[in-house]
Backbone of each chain as ProteinMPNN parsed JSONL, in Angstrom:
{"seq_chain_A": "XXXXXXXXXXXXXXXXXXXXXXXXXXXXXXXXXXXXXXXXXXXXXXXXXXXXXXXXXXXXXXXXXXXXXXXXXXXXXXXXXXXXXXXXX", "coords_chain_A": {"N_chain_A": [[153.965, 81.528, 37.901], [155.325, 83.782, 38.756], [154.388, 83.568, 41.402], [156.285, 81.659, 42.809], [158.856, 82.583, 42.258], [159.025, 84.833, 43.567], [158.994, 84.675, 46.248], [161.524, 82.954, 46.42], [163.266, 85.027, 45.974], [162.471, 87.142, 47.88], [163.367, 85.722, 49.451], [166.122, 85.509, 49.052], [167.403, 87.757, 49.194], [166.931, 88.168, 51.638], [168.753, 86.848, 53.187], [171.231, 88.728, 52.105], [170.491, 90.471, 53.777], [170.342, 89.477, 56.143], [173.625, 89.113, 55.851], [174.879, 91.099, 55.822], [174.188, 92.736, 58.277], [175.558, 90.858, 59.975], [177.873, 92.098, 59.221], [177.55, 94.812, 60.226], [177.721, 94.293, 62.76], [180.466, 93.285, 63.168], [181.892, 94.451, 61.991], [185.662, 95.697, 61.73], [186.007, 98.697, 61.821], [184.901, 102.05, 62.462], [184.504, 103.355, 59.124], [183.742, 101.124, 57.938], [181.71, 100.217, 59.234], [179.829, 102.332, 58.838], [179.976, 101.441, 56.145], [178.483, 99.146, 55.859], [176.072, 99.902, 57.013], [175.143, 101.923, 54.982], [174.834, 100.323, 52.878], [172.666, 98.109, 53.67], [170.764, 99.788, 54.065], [170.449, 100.28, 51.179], [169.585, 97.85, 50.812], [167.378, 97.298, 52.105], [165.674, 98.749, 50.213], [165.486, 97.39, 47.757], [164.229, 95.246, 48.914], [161.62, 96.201, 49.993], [160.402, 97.285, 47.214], [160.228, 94.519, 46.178], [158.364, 93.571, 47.604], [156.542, 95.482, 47.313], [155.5, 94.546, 44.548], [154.755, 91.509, 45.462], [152.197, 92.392, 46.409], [150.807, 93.669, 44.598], [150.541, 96.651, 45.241], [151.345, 100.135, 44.921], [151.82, 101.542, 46.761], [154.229, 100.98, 48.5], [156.681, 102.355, 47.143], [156.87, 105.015, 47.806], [157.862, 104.914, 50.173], [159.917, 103.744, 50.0], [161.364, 105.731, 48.096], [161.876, 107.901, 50.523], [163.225, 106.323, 52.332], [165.61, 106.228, 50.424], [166.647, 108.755, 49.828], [166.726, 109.678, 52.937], [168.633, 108.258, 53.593], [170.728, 108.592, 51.974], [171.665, 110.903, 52.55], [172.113, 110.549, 55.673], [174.528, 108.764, 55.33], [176.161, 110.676, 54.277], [176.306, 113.05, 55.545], [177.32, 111.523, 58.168], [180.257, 110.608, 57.138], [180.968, 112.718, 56.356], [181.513, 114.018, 59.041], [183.517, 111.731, 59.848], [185.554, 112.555, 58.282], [186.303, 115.183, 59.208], [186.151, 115.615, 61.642], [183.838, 117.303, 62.3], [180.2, 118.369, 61.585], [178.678, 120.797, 60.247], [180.317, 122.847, 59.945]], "CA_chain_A": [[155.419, 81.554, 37.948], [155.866, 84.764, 39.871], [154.013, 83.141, 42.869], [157.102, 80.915, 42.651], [159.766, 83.517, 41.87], [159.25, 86.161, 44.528], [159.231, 83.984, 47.884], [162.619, 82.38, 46.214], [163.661, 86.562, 45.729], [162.46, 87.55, 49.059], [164.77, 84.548, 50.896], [167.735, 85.634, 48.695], [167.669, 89.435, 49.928], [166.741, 88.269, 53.523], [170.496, 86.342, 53.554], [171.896, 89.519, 51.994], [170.714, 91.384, 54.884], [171.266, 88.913, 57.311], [175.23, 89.453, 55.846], [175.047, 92.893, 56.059], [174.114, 92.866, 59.552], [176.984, 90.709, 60.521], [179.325, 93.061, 58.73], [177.754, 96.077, 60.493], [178.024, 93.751, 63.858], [181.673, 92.585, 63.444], [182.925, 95.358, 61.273], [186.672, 95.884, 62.969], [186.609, 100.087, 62.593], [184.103, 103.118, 61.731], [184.15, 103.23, 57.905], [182.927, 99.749, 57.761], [180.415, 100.105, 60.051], [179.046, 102.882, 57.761], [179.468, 101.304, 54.576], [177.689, 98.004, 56.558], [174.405, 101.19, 57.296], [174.771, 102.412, 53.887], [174.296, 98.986, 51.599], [171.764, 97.874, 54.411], [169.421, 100.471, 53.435], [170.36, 99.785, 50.003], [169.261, 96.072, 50.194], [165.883, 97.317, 52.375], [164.758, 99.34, 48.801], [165.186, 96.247, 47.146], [163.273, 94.519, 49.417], [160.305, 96.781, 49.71], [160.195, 97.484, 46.44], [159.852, 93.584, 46.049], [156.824, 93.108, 48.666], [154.977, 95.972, 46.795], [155.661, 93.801, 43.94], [153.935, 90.738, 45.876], [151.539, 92.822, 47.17], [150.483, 94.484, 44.182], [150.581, 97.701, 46.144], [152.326, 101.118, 44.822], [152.453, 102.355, 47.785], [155.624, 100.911, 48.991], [157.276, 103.437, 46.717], [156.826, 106.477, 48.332], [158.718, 104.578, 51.697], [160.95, 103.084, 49.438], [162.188, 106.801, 48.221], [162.349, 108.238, 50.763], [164.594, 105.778, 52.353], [166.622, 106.428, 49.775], [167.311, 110.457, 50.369], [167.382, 109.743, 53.995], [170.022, 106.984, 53.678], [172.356, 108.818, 51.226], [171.879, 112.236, 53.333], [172.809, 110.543, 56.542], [175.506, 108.33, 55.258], [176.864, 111.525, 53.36], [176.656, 113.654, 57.325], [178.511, 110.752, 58.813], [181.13, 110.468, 56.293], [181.686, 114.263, 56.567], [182.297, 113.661, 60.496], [185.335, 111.017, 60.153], [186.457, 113.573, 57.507], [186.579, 116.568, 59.148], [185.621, 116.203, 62.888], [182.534, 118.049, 62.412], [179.604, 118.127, 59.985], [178.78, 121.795, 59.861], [181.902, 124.07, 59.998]], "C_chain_A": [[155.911, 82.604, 38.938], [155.643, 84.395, 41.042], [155.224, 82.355, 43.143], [158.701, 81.497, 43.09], [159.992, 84.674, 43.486], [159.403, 85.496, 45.657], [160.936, 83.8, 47.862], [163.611, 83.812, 46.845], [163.964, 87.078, 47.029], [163.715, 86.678, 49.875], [165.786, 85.402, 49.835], [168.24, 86.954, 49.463], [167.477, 89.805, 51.51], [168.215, 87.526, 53.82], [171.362, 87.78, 53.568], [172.13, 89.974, 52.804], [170.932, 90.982, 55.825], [173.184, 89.021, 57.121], [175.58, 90.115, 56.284], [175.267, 93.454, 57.526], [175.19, 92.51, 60.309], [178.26, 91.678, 60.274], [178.914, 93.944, 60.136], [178.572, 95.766, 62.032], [179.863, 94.149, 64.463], [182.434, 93.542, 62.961], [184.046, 95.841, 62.366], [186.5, 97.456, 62.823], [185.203, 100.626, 61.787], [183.975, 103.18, 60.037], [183.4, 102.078, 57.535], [181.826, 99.66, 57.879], [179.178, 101.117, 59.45], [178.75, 102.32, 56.388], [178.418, 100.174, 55.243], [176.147, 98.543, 56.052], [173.946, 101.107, 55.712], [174.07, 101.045, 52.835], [173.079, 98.44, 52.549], [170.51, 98.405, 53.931], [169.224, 100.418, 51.738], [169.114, 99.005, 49.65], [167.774, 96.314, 50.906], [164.956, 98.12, 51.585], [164.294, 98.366, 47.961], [164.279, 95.793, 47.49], [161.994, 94.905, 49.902], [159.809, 96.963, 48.772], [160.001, 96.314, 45.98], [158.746, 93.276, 46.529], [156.223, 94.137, 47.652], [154.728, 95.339, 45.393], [154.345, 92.774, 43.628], [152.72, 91.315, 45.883], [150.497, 93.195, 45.965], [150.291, 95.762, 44.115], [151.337, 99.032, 45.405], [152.484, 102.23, 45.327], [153.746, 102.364, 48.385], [156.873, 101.787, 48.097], [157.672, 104.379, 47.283], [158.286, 106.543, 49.658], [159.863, 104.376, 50.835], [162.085, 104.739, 48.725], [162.385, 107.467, 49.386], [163.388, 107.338, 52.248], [165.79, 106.032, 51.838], [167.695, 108.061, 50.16], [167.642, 110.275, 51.391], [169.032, 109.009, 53.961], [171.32, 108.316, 53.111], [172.587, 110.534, 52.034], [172.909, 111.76, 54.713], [173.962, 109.706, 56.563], [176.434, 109.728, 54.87], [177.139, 112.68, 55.2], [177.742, 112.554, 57.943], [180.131, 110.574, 58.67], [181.955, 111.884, 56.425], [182.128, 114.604, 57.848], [183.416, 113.305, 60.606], [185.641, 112.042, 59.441], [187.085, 114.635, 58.729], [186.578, 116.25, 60.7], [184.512, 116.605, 63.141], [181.287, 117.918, 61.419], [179.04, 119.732, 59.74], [179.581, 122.839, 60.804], [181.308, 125.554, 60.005]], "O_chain_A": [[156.756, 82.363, 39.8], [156.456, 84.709, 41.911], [155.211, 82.383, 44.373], [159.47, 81.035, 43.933], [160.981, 85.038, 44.123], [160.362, 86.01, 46.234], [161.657, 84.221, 48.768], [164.398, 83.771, 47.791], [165.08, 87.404, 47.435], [164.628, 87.014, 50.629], [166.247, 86.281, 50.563], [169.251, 87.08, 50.155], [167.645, 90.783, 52.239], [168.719, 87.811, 54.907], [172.03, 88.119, 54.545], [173.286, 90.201, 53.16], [171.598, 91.622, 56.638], [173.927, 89.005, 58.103], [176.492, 90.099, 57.112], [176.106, 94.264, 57.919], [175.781, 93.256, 61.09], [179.267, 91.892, 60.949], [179.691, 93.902, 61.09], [179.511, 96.409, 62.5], [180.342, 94.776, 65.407], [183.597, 93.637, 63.354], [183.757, 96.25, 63.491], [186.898, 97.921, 63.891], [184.582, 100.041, 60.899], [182.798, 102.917, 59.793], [182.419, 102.18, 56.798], [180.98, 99.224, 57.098], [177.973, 100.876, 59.517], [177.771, 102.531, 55.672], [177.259, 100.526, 55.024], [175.36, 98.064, 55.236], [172.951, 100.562, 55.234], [172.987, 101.016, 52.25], [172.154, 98.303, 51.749], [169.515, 97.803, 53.524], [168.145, 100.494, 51.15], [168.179, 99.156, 48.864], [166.871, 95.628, 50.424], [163.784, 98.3, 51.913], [163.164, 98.299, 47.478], [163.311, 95.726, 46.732], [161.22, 94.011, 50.243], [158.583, 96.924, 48.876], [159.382, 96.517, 44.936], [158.011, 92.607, 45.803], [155.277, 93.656, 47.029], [153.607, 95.613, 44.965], [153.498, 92.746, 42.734], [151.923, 90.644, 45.227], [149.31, 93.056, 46.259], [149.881, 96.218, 43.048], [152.495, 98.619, 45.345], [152.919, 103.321, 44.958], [154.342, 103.381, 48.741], [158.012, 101.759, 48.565], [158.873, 104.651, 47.304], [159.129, 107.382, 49.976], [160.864, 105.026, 51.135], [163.305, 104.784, 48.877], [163.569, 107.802, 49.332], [164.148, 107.972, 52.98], [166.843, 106.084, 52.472], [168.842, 108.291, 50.542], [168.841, 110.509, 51.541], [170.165, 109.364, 54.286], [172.341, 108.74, 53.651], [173.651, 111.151, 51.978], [174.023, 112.237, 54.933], [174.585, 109.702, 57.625], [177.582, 109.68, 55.314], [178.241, 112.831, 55.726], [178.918, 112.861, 58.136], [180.984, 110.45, 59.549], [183.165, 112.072, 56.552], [183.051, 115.413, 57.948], [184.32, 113.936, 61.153], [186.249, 112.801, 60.196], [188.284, 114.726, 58.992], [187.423, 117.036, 61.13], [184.036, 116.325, 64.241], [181.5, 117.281, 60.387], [178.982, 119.838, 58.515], [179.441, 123.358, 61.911], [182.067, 126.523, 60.036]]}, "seq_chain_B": "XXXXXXXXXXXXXXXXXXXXXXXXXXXXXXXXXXXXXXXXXXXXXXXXXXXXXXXXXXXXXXXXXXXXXXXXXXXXXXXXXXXXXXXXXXXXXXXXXXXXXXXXXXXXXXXXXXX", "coords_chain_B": {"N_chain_B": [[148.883, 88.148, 45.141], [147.166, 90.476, 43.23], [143.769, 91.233, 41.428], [143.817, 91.089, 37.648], [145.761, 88.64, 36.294], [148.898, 88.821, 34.948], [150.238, 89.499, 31.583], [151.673, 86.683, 29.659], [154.411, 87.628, 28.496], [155.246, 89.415, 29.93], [155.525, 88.665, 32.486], [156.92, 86.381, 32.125], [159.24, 88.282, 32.325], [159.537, 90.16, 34.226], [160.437, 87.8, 36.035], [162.931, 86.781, 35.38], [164.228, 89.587, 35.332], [164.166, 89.86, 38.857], [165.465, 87.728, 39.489], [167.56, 88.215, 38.467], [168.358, 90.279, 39.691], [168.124, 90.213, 42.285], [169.751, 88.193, 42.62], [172.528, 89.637, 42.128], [172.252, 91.729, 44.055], [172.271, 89.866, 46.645], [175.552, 88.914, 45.911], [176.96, 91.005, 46.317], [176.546, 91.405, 49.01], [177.896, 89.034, 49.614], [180.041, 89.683, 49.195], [180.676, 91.976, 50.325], [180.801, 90.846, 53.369], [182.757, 88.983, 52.947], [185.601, 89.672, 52.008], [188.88, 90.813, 52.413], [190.021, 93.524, 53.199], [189.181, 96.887, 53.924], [189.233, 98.325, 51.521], [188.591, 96.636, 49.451], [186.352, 95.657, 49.839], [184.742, 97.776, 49.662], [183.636, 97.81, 46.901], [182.191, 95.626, 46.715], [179.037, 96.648, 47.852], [179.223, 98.891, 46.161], [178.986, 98.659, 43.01], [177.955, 95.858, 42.663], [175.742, 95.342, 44.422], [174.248, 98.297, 43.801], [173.5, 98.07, 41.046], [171.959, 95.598, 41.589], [169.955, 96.634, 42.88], [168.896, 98.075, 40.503], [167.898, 96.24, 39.045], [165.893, 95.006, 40.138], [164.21, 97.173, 40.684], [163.631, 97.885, 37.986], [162.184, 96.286, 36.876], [159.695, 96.028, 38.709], [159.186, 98.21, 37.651], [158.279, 97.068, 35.043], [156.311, 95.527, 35.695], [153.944, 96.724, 37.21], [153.606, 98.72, 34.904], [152.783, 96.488, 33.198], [150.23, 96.117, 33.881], [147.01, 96.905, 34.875], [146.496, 99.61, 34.654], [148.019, 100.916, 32.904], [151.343, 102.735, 31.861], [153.503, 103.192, 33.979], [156.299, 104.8, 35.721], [157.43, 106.091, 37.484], [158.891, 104.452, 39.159], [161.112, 104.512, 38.082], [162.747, 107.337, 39.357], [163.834, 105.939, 41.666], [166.16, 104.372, 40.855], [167.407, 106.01, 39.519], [168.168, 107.969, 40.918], [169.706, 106.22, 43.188], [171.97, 105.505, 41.156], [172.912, 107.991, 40.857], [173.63, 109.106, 43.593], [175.143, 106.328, 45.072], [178.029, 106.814, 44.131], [178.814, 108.887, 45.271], [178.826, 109.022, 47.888], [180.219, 106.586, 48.191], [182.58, 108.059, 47.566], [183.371, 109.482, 49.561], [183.636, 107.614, 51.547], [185.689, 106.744, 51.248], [187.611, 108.638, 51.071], [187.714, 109.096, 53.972], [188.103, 106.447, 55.064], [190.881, 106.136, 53.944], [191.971, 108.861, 55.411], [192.086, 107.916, 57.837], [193.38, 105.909, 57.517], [193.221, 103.15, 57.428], [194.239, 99.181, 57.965], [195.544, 97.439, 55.144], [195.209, 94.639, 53.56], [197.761, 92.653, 52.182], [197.527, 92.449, 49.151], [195.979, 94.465, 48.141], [196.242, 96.297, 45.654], [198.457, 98.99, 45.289], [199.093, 101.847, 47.836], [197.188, 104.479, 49.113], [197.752, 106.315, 50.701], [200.79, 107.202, 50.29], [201.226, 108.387, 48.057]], "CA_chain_B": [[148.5, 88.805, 43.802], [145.965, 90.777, 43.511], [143.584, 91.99, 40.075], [143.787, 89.871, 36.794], [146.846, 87.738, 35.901], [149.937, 89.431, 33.776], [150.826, 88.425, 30.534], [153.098, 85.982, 29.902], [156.132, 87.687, 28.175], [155.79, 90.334, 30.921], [155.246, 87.556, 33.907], [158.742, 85.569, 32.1], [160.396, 89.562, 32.095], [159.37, 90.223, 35.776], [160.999, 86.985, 37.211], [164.004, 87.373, 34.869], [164.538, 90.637, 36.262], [164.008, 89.977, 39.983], [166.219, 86.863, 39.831], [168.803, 88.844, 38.163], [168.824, 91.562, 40.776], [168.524, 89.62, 43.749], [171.327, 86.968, 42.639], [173.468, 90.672, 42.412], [172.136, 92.278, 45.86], [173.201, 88.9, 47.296], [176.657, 88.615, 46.076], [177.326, 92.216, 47.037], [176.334, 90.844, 50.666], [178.5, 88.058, 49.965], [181.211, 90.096, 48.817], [180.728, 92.857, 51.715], [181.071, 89.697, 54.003], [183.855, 87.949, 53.027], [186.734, 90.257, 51.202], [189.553, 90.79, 53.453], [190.073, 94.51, 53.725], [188.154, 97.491, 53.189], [189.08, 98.799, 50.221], [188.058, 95.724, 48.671], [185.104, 95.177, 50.315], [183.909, 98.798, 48.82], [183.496, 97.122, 45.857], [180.715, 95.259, 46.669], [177.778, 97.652, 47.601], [179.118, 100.393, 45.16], [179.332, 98.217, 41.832], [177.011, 94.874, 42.718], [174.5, 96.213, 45.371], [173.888, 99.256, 42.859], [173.347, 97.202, 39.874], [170.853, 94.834, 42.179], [168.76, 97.223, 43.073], [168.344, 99.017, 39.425], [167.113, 94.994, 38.44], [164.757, 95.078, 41.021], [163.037, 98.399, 40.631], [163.087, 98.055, 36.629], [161.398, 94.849, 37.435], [158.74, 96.689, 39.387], [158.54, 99.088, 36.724], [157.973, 96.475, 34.162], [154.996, 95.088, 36.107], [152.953, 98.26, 37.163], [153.293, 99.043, 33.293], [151.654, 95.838, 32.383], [149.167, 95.998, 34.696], [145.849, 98.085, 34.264], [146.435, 101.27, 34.817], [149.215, 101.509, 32.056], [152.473, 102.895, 31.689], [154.176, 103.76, 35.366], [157.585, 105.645, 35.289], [158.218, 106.744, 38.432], [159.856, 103.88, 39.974], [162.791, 105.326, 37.59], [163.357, 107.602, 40.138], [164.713, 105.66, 42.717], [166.826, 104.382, 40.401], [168.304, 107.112, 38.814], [168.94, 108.737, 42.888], [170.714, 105.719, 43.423], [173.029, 105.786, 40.354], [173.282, 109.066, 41.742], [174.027, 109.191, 45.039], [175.799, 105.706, 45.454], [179.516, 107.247, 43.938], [179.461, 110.08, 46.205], [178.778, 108.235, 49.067], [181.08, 105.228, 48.455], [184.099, 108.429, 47.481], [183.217, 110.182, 50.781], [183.596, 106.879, 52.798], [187.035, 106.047, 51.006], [188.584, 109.758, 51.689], [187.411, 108.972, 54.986], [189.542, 105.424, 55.419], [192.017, 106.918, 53.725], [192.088, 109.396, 56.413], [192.373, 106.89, 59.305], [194.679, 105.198, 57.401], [192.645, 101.616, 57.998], [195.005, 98.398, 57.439], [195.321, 97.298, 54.538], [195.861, 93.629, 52.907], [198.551, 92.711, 50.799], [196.798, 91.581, 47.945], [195.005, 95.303, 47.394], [197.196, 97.463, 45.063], [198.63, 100.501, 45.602], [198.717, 102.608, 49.074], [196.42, 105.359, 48.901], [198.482, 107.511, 51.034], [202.171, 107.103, 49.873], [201.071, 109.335, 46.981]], "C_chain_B": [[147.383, 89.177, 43.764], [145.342, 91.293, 41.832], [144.068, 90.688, 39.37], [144.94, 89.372, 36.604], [147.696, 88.472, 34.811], [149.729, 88.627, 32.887], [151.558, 87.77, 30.492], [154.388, 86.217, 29.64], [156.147, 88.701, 29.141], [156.148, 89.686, 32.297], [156.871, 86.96, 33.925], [159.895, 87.474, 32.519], [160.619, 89.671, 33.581], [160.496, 89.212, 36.034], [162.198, 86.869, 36.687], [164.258, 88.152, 35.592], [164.414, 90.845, 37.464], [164.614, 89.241, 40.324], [167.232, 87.359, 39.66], [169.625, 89.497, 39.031], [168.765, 91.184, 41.976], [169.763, 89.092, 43.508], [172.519, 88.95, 42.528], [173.389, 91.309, 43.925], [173.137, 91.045, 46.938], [175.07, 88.159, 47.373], [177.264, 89.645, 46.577], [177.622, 92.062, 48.189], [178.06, 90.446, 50.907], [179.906, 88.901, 50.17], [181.902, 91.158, 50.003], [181.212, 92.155, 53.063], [182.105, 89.387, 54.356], [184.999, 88.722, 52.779], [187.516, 90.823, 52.592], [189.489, 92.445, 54.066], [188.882, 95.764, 53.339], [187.8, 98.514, 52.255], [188.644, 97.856, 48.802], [186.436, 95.853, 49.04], [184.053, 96.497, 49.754], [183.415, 98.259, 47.428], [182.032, 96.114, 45.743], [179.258, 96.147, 46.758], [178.054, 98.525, 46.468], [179.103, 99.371, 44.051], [177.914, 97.065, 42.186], [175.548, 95.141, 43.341], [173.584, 97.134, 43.871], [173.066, 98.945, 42.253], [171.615, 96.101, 39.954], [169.799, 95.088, 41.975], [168.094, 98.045, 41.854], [167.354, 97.802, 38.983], [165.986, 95.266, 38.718], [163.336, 95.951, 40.935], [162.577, 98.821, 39.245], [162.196, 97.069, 36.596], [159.712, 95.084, 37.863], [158.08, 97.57, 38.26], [157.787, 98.298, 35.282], [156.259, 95.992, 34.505], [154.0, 96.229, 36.622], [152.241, 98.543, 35.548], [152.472, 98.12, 32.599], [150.914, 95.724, 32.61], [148.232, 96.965, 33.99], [145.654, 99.106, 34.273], [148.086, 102.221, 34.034], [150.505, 102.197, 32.516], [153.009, 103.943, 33.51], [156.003, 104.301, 35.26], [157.994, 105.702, 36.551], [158.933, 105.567, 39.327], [161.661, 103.998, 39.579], [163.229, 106.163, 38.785], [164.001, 107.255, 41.209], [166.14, 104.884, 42.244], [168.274, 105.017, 39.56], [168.81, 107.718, 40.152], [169.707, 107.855, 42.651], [171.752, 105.902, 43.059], [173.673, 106.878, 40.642], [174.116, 109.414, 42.464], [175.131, 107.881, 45.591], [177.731, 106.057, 44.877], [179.951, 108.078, 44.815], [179.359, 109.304, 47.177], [179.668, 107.143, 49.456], [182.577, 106.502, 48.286], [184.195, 108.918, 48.842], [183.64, 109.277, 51.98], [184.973, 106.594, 52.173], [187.676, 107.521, 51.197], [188.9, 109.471, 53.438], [188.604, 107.585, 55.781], [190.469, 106.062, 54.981], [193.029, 108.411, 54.915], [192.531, 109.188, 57.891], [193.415, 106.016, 58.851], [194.189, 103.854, 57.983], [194.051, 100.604, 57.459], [194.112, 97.717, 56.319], [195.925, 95.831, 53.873], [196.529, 93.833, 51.821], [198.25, 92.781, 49.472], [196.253, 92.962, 47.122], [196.571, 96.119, 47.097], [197.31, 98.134, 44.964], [198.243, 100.86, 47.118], [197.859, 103.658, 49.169], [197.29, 106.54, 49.401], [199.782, 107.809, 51.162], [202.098, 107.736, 48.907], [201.676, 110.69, 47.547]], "O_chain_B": [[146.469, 88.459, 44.17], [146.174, 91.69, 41.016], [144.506, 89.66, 39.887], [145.558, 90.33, 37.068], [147.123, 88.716, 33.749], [149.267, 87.488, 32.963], [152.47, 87.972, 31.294], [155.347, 85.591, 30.093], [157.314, 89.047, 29.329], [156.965, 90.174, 33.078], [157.706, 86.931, 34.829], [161.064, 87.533, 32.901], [161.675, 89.346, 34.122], [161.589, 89.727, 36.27], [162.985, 86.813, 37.632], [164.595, 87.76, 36.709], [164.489, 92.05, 37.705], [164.839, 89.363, 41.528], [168.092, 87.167, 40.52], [170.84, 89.486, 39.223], [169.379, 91.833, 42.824], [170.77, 89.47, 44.107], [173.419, 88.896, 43.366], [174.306, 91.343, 44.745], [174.146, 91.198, 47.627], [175.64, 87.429, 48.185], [178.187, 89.39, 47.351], [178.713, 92.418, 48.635], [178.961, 90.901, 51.612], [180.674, 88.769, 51.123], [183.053, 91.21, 50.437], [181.948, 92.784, 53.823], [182.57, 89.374, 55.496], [185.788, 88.367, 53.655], [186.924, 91.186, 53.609], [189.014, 92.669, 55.18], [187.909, 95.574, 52.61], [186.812, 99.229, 52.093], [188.456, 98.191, 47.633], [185.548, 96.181, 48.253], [182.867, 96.321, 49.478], [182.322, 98.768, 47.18], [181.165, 96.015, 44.875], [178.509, 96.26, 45.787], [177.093, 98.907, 45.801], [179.719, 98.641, 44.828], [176.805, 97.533, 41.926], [174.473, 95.122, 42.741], [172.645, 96.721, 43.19], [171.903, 99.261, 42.506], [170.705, 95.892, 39.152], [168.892, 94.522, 41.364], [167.011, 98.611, 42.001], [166.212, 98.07, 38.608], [165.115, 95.676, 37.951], [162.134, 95.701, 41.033], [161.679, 99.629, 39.01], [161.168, 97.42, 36.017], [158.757, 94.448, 37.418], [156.882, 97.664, 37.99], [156.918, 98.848, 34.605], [155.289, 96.098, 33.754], [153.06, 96.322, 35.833], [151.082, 98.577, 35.135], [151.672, 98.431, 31.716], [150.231, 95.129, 31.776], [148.438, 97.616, 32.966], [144.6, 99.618, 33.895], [148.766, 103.22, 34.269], [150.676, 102.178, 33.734], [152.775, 105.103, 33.85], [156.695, 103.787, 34.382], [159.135, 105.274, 36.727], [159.585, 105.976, 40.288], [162.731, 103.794, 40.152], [164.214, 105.678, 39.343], [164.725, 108.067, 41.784], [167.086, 104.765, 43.022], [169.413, 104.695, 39.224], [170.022, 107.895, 40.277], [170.629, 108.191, 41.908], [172.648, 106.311, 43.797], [174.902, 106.883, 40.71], [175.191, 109.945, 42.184], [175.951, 108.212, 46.446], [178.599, 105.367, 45.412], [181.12, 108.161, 45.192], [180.408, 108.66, 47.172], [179.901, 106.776, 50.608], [183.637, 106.103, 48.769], [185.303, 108.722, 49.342], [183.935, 109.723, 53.089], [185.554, 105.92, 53.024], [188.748, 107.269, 51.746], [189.983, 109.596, 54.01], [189.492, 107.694, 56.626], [191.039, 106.735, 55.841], [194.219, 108.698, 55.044], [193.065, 109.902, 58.74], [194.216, 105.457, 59.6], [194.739, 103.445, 59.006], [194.854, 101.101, 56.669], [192.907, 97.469, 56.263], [197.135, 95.838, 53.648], [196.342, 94.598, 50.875], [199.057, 93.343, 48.732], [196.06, 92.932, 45.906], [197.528, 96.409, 47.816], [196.364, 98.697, 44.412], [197.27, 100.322, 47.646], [198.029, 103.463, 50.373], [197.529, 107.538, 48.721], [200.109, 108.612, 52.036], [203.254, 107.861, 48.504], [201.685, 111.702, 46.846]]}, "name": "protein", "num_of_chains": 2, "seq": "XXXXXXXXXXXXXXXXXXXXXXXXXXXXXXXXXXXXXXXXXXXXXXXXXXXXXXXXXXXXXXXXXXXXXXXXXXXXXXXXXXXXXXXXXXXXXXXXXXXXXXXXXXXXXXXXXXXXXXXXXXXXXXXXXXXXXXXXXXXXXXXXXXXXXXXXXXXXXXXXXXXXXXXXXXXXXXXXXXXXXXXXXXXXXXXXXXXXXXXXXXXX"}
């Protein structure tokens, strides 16, 4: 059943990110184009954390965090740019 | 697949929980996609996205655990960061429009900066 399940899984989260992409593409201004980044890397935790799944593997973990810190560090620097102008004052 | 064959109420839990959390990652997409402005469109990654990815990685955690080398935990942590980290990150990017003053469709209620 899972042999079944996860291919289905994998295509659903490869549309997502094909969405995503168009957003970041087409997005009309800067905030967009970050949130676009930010759920992007979201949806590529998901989807590693699915292959090590397939894979049996629990290695894809390790990538799969620290994706995560990077992501929410450099969305969280960017964010503090449009704010302010700057990111350290 | 590699190693002996899951059980079966963990095999039905797995694909439960990976259908669950994809069909959420993907409407997030959808929702990121399609919604007119972008105080709507926050709404998708911070609330659906989120949610997706906790399926996903409890999912993961479910199967490790039934596997042979017993009880695995730590894929909680990327879960718990997320829950985390995805509020600050989605308030930081809405001070931020709010700041630029993006347009905004009729339809979303309230001005943010007429306060």
């Amino acid at each position: 059943m899972l042999a079944y399940v996860i291919p289905l899984c994998l295509a659903m989260l490869g549309l997502a990110l094909l969405l995503t992409l168009a957003r970041l593409i087409k997005g009309p201004c800067l905030p967009d184009r970050v949130l676009a980044l930010d759920t992007l890397y979201i949806n590529a935790i998901a989807t590693l954390v699915l292959y090590g799944i397939w894979k049996g593997s629990d290695l894809f973990f390790e990538v799969a965090l620290l994706i995560a810190v990077l992501g929410f560090v450099s969305t969280v620097a960017v964010a503090k740019y449009m704010l302010r102008g700057d990111i350290i004052e | 697949m590699t190693g002996e064959p899951l059980a079966l109420w963990a095999e039905i839990l797995v694909c439960a929980l990976l259908l669950l959390g994809s069909a959420f990652v993907l409407i997030g997409a959808i929702g990121l996609y399609r919604l007119p402005d972008f105080f709507m469109r926050l709404h998708g990654p911070t609330k659906a996205t989120t949610l997706g990815v906790g399926g996903v990685v409890i999912a993961s955690l479910v199967f490790f655990s039934a596997g042979p080398d017993g009880l695995s935990l730590h894929e909680l942590l990327i879960s718990l960061f997320l829950f985390i980290s995805a509020p600050v990150s989605a308030y930081m990017l809405t001070k931020a429009a709010v700041l630029q003053q993006l347009p905004v469709d009729p339809r979303t209620r309230g001005k943010p900066w007429d306060q």
